[in-house]
C-alpha positions as CSV (number, residue, x, y, z in Angstrom):
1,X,117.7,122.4,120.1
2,X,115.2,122.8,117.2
3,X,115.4,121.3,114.1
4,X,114.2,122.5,111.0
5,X,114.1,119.6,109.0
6,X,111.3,119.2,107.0
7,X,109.2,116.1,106.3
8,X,109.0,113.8,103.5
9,X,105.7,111.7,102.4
10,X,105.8,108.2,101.6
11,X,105.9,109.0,98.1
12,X,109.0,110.9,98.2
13,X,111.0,108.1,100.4
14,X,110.1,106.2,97.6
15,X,111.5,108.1,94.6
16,X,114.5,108.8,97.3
17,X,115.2,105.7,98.1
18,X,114.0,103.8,94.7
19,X,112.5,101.1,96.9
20,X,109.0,99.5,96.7
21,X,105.9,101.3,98.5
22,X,105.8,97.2,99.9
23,X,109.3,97.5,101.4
24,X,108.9,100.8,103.4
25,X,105.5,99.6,104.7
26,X,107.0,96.3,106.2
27,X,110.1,99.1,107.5
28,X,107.2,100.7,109.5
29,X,105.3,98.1,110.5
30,X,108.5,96.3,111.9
31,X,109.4,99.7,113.3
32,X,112.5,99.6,111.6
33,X,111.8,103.7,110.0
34,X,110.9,105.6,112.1
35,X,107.7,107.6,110.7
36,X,104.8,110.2,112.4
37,X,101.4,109.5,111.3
38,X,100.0,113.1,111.0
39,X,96.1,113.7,109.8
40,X,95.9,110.3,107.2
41,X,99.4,109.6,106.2
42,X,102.8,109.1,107.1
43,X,105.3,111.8,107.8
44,X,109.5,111.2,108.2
45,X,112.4,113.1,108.6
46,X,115.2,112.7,106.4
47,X,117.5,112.0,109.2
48,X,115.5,108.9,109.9
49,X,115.2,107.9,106.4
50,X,119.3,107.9,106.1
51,X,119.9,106.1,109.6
52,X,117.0,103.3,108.1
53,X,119.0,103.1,104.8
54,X,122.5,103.1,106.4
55,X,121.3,100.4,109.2
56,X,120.5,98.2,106.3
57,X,123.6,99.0,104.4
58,X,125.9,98.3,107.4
59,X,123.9,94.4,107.8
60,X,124.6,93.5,103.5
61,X,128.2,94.2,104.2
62,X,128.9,91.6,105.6
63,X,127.8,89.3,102.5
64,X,129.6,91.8,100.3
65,X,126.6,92.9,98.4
């Protein structure tokens, strides 16, 4: 099956999630979000933006933050 979601830059992961450029770099690097690294920058599906954030969510539950 093909999907036709589109891509998002690093700069719009940022304004959609409202976290720091510093947070979403150390998600990559830890390969926590999942990213493509097309031509000179960093490329990611919605889809693997919300699984990152909802991943993360599920683990500050449990303090009750």
């Amino acid at each position: 099956m093909e999907s036709n979601e589109k891509y998002m830059r690093l700069n719009e992961v940022k304004d959609y999630t409202t976290l720091s450029y510093r947070i979403i770099n150390n998600a990559i690097k830890s390969g926590e979000l999942k990213s493509t690294f097309i031509g000179n920058r960093h490329l990611f599906k919605l889809t693997w933006v919300d699984n990152w954030l909802e991943s993360n969510t599920k683990q500050t539950k449990k303090w009750g933050w």
